[in-house]
C-alpha positions as CSV (number, residue, x, y, z in Angstrom):
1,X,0.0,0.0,0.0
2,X,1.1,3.7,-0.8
3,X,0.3,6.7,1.1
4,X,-2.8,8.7,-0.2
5,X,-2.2,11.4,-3.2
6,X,-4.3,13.6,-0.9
7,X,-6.6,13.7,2.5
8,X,-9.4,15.9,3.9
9,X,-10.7,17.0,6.9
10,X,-13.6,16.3,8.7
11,X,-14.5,20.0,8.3
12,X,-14.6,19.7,4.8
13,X,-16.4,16.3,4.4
14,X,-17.3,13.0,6.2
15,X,-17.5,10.5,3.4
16,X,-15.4,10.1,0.2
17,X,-17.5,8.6,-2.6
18,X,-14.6,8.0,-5.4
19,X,-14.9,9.1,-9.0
20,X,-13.2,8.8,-12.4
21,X,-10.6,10.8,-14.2
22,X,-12.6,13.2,-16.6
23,X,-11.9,12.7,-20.1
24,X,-14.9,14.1,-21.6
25,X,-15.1,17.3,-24.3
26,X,-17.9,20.1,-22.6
27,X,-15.4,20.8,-19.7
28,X,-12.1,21.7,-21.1
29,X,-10.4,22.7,-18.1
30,X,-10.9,19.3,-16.5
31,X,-9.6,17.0,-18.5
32,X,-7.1,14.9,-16.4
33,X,-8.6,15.8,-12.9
34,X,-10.0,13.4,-10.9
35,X,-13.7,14.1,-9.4
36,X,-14.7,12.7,-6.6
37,X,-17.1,13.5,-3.8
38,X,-18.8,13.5,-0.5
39,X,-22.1,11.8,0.1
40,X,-22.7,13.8,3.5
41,X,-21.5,17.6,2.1
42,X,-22.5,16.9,-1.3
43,X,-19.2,18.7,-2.0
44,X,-17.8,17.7,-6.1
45,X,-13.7,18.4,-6.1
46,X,-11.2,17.9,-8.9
47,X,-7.9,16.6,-7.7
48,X,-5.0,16.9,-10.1
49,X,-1.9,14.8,-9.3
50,X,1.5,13.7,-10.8
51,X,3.8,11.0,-10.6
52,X,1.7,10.4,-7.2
53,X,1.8,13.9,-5.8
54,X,-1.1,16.0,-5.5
55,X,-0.6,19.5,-7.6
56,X,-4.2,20.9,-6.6
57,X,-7.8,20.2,-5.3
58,X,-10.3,22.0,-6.3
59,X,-13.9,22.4,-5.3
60,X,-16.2,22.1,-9.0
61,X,-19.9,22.5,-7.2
62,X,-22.0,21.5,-4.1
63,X,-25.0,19.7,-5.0
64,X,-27.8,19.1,-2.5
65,X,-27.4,15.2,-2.9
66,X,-26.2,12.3,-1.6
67,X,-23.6,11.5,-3.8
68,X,-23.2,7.2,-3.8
69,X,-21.1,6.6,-7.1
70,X,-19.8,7.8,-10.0
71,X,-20.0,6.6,-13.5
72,X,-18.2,7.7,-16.5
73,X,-20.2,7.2,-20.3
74,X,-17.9,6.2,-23.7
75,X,-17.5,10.1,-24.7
76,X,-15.4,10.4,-20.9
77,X,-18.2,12.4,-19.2
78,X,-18.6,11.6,-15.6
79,X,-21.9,11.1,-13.9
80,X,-22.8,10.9,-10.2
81,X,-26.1,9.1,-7.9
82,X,-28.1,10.6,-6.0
83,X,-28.9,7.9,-2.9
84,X,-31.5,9.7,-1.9
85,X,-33.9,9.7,-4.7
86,X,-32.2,6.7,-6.9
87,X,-31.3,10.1,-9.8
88,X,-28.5,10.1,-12.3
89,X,-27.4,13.4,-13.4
90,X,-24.1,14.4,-15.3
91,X,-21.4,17.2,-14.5
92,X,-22.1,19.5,-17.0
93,X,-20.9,23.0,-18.0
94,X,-23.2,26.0,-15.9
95,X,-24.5,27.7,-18.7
C-alpha cells in the first residue's frame, strides 16, 4: 500500500465517494482531474496529481445530494447518484 495522493478534513467532508478521471469534451479545463465527492456535504472536487503527488484540489460545485457513485459514459463524461432519490445526473458545464 502507498500513502494517499491527498486527504481531507472532517470539516470539509465526512465520506469520500470516489470518482473517475474526466476525459470528456464540454469541460475543457478538467480533463485529467479526478472528481470525486462527498455523500454527507455533497461537495464535487477535482484533484490533479503527478507522478503520485497531488498539484491541486479543487472544489467544482456542491450539490444538494447524496452523492453514492460515479460513472463515467464512452464520450469520458462523468456522472454521479443521487442515494436519496435513486437520480442520475451528469457534471455538466453552468451555462
Amino acid at each position: 500500500m502507498i500513502d494517499p495522493i491527498h486527504e481531507y478534513s472532517r470539516e470539509e467532508g465526512q465520506s469520500i465517494t470516489g470518482g473517475y478521471v474526466y476525459r470528456g469534451r464540454e469541460i475543457p479545463k478538467l480533463v485529467g482531474f479526478y472528481l470525486y465527492g462527498d455523500f454527507v456535504t455533497g461537495k464535487i472536487w477535482a484533484l490533479k496529481q503527478k507522478n503520485g503527488k497531488k498539484i491541486s484540489n479543487e472544489l467544482v460545485i456542491q450539490v444538494p445530494f447524496q452523492i453514492s457513485t460515479f460513472g463515467q459514459d464512452i464520450s469520458g463524461e462523468v456522472y454521479f447518484a443521487d442515494f436519496g432519490t435513486g437520480n442520475i445526473f451528469r457534471i455538466a458545464k453552468k451555462n
